[in-house]
N, C-alpha and C positions, 0 to 999 in steps of 0.2 A: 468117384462114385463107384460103389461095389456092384458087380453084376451077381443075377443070381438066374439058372438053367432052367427054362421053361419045360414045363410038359405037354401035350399035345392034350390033357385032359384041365391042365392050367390053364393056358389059352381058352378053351371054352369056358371056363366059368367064369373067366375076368369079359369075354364077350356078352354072355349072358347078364354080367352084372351091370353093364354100358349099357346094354340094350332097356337094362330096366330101368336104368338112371334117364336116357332119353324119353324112351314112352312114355314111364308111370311116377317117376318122382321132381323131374322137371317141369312136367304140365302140372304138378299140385302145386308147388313152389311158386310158378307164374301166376296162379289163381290165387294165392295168399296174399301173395304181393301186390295183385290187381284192386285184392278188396281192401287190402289195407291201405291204396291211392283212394279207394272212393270214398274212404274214412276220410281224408285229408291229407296236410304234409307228413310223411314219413317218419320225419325225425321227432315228432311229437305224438306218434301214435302207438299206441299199445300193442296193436297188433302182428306191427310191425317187427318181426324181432330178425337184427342181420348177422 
């Protein structure tokens, strides 16, 4: 595996990007997926997409 030399301003935006992946894009994903259980089994539903 190739390494490659972070920057201290790298570091923050890959932080930043985690941070938004935790807060704001994980809780829409688990609300997608929730409604798409209340729809039924998963593997037959539309709105399911994985």
């Amino acid at each position: 595996m190739q390494r490659y030399p972070m920057t201290p301003d790298g570091k923050r935006k890959l932080e930043e990007r985690l941070k938004h992946l935790k807060s704001v894009d994980r809780p829409q994903n688990i609300a997608s997926i929730e409604e798409a259980r209340n729809h039924g089994d998963l593997s037959e539903n539309a709105e399911y997409d994985a």
